[in-house]
N, CA and C of each residue as an Amber inpcrd file, in Angstrom:
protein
   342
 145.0940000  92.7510000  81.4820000 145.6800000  93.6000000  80.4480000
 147.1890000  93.6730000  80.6630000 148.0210000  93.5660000  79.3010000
 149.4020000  93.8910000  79.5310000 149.7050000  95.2520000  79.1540000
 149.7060000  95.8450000  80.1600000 150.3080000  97.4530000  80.4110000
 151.8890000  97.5870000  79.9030000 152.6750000  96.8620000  80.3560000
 153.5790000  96.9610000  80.1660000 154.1060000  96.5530000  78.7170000
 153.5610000  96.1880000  78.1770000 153.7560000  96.1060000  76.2210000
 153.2530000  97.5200000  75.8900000 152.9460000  98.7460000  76.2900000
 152.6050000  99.9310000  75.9070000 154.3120000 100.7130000  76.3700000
 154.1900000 101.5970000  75.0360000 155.7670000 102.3520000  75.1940000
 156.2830000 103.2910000  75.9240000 154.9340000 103.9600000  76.2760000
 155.2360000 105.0180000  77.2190000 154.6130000 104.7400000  78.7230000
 155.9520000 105.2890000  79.7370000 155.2370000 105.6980000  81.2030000
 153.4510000 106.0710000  81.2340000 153.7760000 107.2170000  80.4870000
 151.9980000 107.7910000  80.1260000 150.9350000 106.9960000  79.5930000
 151.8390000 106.3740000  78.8200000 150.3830000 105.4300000  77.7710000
 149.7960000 104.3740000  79.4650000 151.2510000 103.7030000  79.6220000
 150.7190000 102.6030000  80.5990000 149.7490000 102.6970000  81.7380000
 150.0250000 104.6890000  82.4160000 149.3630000 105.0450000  83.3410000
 147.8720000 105.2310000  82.7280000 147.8990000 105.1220000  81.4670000
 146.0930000 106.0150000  80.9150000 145.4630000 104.4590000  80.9950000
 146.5080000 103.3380000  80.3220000 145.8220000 102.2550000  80.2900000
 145.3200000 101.3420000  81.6950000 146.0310000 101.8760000  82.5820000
 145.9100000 101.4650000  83.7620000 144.0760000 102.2910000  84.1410000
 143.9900000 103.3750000  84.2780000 143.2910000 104.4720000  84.7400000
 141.8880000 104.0590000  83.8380000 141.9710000 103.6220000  82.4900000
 140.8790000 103.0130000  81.4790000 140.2980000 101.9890000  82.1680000
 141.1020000 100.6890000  82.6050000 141.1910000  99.2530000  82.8370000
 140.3550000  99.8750000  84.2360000 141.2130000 100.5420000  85.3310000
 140.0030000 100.5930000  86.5180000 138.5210000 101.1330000  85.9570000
 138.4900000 101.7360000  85.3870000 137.0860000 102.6930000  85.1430000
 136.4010000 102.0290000  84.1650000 136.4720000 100.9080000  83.7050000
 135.8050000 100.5000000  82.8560000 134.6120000  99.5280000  83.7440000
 133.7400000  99.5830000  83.0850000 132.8600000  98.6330000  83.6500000
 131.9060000  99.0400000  85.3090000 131.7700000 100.7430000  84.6440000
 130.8030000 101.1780000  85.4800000 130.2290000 100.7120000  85.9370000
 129.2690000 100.0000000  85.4320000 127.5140000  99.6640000  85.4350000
 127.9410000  98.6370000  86.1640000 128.6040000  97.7130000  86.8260000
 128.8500000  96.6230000  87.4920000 129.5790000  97.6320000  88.7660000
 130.4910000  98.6390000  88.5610000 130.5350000  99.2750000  90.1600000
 129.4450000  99.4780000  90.6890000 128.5110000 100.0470000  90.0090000
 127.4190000 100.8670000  90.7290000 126.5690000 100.0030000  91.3990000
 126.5550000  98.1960000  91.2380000 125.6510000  97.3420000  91.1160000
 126.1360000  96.5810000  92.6180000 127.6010000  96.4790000  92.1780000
 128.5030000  95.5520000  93.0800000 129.6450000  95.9850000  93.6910000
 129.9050000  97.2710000  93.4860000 131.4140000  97.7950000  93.9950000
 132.1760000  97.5950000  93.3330000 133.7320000  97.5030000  94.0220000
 135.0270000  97.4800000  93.6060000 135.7750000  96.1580000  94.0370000
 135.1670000  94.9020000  93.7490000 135.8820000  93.7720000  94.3140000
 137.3460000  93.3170000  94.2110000 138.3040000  94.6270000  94.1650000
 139.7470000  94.6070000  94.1860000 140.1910000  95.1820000  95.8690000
 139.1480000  96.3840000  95.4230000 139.1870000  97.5130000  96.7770000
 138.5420000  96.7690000  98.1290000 137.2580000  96.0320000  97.9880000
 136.2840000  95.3250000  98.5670000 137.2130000  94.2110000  99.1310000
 138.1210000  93.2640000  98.5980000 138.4970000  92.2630000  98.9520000
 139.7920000  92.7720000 100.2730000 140.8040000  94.1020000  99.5150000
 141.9280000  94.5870000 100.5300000 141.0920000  94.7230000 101.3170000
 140.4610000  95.3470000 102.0420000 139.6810000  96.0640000 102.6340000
 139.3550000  95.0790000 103.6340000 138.5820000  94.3470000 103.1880000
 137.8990000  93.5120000 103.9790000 139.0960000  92.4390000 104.7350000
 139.7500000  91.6230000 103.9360000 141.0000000  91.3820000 104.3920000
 141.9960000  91.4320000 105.7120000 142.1720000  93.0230000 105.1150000
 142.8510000  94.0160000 106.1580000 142.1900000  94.3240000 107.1760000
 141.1050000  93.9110000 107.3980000 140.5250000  94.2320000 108.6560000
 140.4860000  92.9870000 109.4260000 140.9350000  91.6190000 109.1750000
 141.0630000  90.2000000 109.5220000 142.7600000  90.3740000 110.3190000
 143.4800000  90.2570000 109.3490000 144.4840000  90.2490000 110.0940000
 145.6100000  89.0440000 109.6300000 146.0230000  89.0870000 109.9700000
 147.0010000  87.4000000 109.1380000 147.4040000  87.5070000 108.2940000
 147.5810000  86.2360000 107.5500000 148.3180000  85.9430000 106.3270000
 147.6860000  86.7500000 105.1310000 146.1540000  86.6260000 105.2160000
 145.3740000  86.9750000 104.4840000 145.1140000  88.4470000 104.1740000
 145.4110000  89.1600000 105.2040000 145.6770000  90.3600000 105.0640000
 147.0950000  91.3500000 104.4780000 147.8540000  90.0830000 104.7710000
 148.9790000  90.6330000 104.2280000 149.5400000  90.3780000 102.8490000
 148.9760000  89.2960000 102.7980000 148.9300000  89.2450000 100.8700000
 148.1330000  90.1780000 100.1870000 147.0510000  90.7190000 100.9410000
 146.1960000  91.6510000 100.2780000 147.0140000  93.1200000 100.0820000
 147.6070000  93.1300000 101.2750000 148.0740000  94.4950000 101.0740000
 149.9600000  94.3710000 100.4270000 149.8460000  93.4140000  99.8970000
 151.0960000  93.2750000  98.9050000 150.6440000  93.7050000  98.0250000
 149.5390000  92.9710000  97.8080000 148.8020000  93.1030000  95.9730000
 148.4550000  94.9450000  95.7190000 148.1360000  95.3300000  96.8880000
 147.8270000  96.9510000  96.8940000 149.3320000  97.5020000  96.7080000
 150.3720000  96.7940000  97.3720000 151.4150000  97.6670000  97.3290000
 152.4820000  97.6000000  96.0220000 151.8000000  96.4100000  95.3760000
 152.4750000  96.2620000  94.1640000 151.7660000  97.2260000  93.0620000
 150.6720000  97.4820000  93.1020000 149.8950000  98.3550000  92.3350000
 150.2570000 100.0850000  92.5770000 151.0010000  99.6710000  93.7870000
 151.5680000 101.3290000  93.8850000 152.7710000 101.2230000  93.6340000
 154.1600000 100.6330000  93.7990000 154.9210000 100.5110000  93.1360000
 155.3060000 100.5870000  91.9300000 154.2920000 100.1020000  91.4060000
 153.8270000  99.8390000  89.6360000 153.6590000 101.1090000  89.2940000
 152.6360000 101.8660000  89.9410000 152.7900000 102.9580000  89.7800000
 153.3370000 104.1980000  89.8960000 154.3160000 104.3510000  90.6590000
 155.2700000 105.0380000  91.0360000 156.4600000 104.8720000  90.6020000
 156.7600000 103.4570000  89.7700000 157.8480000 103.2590000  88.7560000
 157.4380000 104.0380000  87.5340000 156.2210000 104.1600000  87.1610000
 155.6130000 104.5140000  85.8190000 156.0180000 106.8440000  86.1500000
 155.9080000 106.8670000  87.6020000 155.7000000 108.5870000  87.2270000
 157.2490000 108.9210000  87.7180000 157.9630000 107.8860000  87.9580000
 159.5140000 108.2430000  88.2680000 159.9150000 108.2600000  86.4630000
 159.7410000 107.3250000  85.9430000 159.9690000 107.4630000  84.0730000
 159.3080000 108.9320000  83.9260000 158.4450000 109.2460000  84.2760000
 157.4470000 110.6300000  83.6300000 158.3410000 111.7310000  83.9930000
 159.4340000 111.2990000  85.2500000 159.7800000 113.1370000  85.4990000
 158.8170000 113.3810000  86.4270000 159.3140000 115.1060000  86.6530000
 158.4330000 115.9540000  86.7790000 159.0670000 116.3810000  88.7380000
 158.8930000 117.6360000  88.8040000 158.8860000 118.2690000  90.6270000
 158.3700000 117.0420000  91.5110000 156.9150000 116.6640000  91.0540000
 156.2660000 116.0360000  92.2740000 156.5720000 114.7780000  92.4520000
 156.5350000 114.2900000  93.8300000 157.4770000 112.7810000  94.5400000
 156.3160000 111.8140000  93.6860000 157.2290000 110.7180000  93.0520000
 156.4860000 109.3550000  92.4460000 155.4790000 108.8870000  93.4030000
 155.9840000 108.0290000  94.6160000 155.1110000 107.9420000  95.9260000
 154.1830000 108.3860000  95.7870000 154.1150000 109.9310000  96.3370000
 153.0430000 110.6180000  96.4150000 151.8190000 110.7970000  95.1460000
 152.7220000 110.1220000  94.2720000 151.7990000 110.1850000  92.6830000
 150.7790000 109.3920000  92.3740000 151.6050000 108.2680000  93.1440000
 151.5200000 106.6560000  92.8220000 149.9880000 106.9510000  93.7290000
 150.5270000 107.4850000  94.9470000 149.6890000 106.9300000  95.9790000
 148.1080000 108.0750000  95.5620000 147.8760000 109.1290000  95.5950000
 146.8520000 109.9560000  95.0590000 146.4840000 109.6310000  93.5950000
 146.9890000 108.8050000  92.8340000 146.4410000 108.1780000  91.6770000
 145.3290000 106.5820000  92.3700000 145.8850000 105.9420000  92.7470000
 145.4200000 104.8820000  93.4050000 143.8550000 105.1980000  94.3710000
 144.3460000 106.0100000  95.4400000 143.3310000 106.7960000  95.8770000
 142.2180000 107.1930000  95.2130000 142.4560000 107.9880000  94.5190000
 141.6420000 108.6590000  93.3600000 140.6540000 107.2870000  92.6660000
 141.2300000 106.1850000  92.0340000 140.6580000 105.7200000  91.4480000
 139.5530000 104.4540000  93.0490000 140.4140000 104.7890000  93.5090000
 139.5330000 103.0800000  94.5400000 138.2870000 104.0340000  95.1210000
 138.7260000 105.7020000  95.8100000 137.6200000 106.4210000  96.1930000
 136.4640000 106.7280000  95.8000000 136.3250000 107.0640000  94.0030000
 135.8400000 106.9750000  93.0890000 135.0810000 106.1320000  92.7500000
 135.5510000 104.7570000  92.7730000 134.2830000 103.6700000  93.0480000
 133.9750000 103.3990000  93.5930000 134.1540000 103.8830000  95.3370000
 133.6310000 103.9590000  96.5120000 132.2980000 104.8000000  96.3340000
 132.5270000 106.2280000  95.6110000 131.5000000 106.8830000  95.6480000
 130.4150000 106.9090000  94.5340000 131.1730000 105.9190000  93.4320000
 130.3490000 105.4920000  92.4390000 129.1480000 104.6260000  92.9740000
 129.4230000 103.5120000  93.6480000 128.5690000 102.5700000  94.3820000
 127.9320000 103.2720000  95.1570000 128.2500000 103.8610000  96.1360000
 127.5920000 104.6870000  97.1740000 126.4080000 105.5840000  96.6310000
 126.5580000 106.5490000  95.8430000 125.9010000 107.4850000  95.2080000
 125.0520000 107.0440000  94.5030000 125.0570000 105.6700000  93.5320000
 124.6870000 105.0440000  92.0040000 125.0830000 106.3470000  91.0980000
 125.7060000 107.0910000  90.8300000 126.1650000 107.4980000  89.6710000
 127.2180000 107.4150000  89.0220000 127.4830000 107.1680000  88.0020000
 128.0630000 106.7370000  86.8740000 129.3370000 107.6840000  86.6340000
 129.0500000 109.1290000  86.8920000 129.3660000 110.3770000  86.2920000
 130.6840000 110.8500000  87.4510000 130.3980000 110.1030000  88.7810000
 132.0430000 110.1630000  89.7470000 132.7870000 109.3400000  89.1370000
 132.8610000 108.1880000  88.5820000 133.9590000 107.7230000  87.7630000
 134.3850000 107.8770000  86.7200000 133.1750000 108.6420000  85.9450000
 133.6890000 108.7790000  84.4920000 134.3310000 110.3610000  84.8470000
 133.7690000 111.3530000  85.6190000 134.5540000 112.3270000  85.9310000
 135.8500000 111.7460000  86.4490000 135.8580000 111.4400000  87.4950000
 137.3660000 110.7980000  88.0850000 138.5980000 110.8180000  86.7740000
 138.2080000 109.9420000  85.7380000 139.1230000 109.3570000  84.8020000
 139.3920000 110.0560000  83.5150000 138.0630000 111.5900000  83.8650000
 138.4230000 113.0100000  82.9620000 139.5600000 113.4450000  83.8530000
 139.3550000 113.7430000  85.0560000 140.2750000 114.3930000  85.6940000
 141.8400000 113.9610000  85.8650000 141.4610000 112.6630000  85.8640000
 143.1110000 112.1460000  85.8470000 143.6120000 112.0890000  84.5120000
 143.1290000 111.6370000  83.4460000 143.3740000 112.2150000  81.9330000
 143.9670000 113.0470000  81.5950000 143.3470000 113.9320000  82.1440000
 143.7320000 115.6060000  81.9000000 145.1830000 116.0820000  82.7700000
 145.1590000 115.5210000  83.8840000 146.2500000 115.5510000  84.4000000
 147.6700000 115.2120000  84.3350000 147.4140000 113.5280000  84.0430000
 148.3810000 113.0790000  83.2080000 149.0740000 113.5540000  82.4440000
């Protein structure tokens, strides 16, 4: 998806937050093979690990450019990084649990927040 053809900080963060949460019924089945791959990765060590955790750190960057545009008291970083969280934990506990209703809650809650 191109996020970045959307006009607003906000729009891009909802479209971002949609794009993870879509496609429940395959977390609950198979996980999070974004989260699954850093993860696993990062526990190797090397080259391989460190491209992984680029790709994570570009996804927080990305996102922390998007809530520095938004404004607001609270540190981007810290935005970036408890948005990210939120969504990878979420399909941690989506898979874990089999319910459907931690991610689709998750992506009420960040919605609403936004």
């Amino acid at each position: 998806a191109e996020f970045n053809t959307l006009p607003s900080a906000k729009e891009r963060l909802l479209a971002v937050v949609q794009h993870a949460t879509d496609g429940v019924g395959e977390i609950i089945k198979f996980g999070n093979p974004f989260g699954t791959m850093c993860q696993e990765l990062g526990k190797k060590g090397g080259d391989l690990a460190k491209a992984a955790a680029e790709i994570m750190e570009d996804l927080l960057s990305w996102c922390e450019e998007q809530f520095k545009l938004l404004g607001g008291e609270q540190d981007p970083r810290k935005r970036a990084i408890n948005l990210v969280s939120c969504l990878q934990g979420s399909k941690l506990l989506t898979l874990t649990l089999k319910k459907d209703s931690v991610l689709t809650d998750a992506k009420e809650y960040i919605f609403e927040t936004l």
